[in-house]
N, C-alpha and C positions, 0 to 999 in steps of 0.2 A: 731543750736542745733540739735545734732543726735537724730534722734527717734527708737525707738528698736520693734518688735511686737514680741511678744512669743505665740507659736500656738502649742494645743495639739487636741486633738477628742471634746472634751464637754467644754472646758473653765471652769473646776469645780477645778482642782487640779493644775497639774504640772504647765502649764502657768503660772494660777493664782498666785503659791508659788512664781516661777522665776519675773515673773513680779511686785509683791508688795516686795520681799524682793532687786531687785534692783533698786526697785523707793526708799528703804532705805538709802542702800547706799549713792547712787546718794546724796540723800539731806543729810549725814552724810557728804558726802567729798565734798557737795558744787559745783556735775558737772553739766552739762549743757546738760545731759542727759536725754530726757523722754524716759519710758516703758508705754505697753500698752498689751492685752492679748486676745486673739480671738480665738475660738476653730472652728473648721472642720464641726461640726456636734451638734453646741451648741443651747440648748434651754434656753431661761430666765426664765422658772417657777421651775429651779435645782436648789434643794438649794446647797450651799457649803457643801462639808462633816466637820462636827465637827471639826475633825484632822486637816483642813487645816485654819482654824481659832487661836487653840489650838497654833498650829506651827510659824503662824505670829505674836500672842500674845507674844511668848516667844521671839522673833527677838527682840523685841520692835514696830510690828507694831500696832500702835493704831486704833477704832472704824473702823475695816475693815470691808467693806460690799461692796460687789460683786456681779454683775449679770452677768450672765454668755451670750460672746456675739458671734454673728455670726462672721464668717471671712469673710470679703468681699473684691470685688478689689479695693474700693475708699480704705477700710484699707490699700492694700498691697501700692497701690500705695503712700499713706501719710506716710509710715515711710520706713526711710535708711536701714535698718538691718530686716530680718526676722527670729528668730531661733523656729524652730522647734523640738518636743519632740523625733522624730522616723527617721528613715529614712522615713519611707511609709508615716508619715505625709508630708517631704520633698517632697516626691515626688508626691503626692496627691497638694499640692500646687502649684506646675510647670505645671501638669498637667494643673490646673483651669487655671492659671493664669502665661502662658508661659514669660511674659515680669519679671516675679519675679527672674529667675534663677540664674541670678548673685548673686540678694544680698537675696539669701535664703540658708542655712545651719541648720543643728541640732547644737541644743544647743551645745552637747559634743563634735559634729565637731569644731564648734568656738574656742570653749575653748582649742582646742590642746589636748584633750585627746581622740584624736580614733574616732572610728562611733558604739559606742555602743549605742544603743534606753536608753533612760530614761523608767521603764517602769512604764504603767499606776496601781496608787496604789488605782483607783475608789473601794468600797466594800469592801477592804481590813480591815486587823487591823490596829490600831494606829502604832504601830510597824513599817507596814512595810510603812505607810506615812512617821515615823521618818528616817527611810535610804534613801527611794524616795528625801525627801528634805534634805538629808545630800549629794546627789550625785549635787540637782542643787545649793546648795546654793558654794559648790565647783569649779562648773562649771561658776556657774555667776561671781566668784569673780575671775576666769582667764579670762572670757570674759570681763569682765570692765578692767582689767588691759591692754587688746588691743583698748579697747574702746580708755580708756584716753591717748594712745600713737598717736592716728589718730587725 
C-alpha cells in the first residue's frame, strides 16, 4: 500500500482539504492508497477554519474532524510520497529531513502542472477557500491518476 503525506505550515487548510478529499477518492475507486497530513509549524488547539469543513461537506466528506498535527521524521519516514503546498514548504522539509528528497515534491509539482505554490487561504474569505480547493482538488486528481499507474 502506497502511503501519501500532504504538508502545509499549520495542518489547518490546504493539507488537510488535499488529504481527506483523496482519502475520498481513494475509497470511491477502491485504491490501496492511504493519505495522511502534517503541517511545518502545526499546533493541536487550531481549530479548522469553517470553510474547510463547509468544502469537505459538499465532496461528500462525512463527520470530519481534524487535529491539526506536527510533521515529524518518524511521519516522513512511514509514507512513500511527500507533496508539499510551496516550494519553501519543499524546501523547509529537505532542509529538516535530508533523507526526504527523493520522494518530496509540491503537490502542483506531482500533478504535472508547473511549480506554482498553492497559496495559503488561512483568514481568508469563503471565496477564496473555494478556488484554493478548486486548484488541489484538480491537482490531487492528476496526482492519483500517476498514483494508480505506479
Amino acid at each position: 500500500m502506497k502511503k501519501v503525506l500532504f504538508v502545509c505550515t499549520g495542518n489547518t487548510c490546504r493539507s488537510v482539504l488535499a488529504h481527506y478529499y483523496a482519502a475520498k477518492l481513494a475509497s470511491e475507486e477502491k485504491l490501496k492508497l492511504k493519505f495522511f497530513s502534517a503541517g511545518l509549524e502545526a499546533t493541536p488547539g487550531i481549530p479548522q477554519p469553517k470553510a474547510v469543513a463547509d468544502l469537505l461537506a459538499k465532496e461528500g466528506v462525512k463527520d470530519f474532524k481534524h487535529v491539526p498535527v506536527m510533521l515529524t521524521g518518524k511521519l516522513i519516514k512511514s509514507h512513500d510520497l511527500v507533496l508539499a503546498m510551496t516550494a519553501a514548504h519543499k524546501d523547509e522539509i529537505v532542509r529538516r529531513y535530508p533523507r526526504a528528497a527523493k520522494k518530496t515534491q509540491t503537490l502542483v509539482e506531482y500533478a504535472g502542472f508547473g511549480k506554482d505554490d498553492i497559496a495559503d487561504p488561512y483568514g481568508r474569505d469563503d471565496f477564496f477557500y473555494f478556488e484554493i480547493f478548486k486548484l488541489i482538488k484538480s491537482a490531487v486528481k492528476a496526482a492519483f491518476e500517476k498514483l494508480k499507474k505506479k
